[in-house]
SETIBA-61264 format. One record per residue (C-alpha): residue number from 0; x, y, z. Coordinates in pm, 1 decimal. Layout:
REM residues N
ATOM num       c1       c2       c3
ATOM NUM        X        Y        Z
...
This chain:
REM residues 82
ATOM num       c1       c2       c3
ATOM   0  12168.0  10524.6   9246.7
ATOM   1  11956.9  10700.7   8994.7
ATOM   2  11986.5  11058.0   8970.6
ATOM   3  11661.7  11211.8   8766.1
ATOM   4  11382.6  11489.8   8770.7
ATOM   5  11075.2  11382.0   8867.4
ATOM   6  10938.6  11561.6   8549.3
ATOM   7  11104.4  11332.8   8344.3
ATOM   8  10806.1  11094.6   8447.6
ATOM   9  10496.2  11071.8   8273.4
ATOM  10  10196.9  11149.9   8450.1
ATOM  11   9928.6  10919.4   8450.7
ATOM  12   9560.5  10889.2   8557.3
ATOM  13   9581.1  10706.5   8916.6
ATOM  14   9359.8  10437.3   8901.6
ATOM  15   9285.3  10426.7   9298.9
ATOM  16   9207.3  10805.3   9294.3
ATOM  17   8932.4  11029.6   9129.4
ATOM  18   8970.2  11179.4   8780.2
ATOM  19   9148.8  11524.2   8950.0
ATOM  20   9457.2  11287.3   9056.9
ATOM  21   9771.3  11200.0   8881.5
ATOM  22  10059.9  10949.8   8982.5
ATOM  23  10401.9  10935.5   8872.0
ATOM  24  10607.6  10623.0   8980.9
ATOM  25  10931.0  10785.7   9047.8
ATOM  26  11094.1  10431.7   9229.5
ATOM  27  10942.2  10112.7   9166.5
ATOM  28  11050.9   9699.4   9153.5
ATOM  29  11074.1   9746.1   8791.3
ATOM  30  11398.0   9959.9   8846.8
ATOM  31  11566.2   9747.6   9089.7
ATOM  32  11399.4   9852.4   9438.9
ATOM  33  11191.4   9525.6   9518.6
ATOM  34  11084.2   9670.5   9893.1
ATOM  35  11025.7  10011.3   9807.3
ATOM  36  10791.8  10219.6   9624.0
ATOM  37  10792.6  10618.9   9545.3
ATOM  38  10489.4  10780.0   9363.0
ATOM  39  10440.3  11152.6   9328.0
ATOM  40  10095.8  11249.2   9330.8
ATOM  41   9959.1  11538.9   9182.4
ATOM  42   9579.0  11616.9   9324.8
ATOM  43   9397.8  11906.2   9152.4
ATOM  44   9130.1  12071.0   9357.5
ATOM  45   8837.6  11846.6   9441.1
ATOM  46   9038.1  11537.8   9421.4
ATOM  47   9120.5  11279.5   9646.5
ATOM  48   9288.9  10957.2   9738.0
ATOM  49   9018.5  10701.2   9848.2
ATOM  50   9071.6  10611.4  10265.1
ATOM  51   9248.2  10275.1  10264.1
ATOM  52   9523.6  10108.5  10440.3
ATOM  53   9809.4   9888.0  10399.4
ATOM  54   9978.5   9621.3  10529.9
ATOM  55  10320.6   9774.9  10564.5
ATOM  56  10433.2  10129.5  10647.3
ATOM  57  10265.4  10391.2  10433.9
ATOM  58  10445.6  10738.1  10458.3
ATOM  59  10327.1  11082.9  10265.9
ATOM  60  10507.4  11429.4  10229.9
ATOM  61  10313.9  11719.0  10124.3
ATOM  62  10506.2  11916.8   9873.8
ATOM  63  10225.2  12240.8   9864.4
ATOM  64   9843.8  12307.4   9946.5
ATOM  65   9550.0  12224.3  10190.8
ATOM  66   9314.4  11968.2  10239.6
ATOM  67   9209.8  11682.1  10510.6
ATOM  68   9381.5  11417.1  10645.7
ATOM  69   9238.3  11083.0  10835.9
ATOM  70   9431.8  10942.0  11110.2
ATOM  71   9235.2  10659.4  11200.3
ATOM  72   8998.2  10844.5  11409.6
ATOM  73   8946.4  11164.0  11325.1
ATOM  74   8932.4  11413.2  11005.7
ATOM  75   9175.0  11697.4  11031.2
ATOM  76   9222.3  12018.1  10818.0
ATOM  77   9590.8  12034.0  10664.0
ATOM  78   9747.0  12342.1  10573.6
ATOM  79  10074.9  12392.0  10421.7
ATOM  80  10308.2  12551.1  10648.9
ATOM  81  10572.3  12711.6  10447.9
């Protein structure tokens, strides 16, 4: 078990994303999880994550803000709730 803040992580330029997102790989093969994956990403206003899928399940928490989610059908507002 690794036991770290997420600051400790660099923040990088996500390649898949416009020039307003950032990615930190917080879990990743390279540290011993082969089937899992955590990134943190940090999207200033006006950016985005491109609409794309994945073969395997694909899960996102919202830490703060707004913006618009796809669900496969439709476009939805998102609004923080706290």
């Amino acid at each position: 078990m690794k036991v770290f803040n997420y600051k400790t992580v660099q923040a990088e330029k996500a390649d898949c994303c416009s020039d307003k997102t950032q990615i930190r790989w917080l879990i990743t093969k390279e540290m011993g999880a082969p089937n899992f994956a955590m990134r943190l990403f940090e999207i200033s206003p006006r950016g985005f994550s491109p609409l794309h899928t994945h073969a395997w399940e694909h899960e996102i928490f919202v830490l703060e803000g707004n913006g618009s989610v796809f669900d496969g059908k439709n476009v939805g507002p998102f609004k923080q709730m706290m």
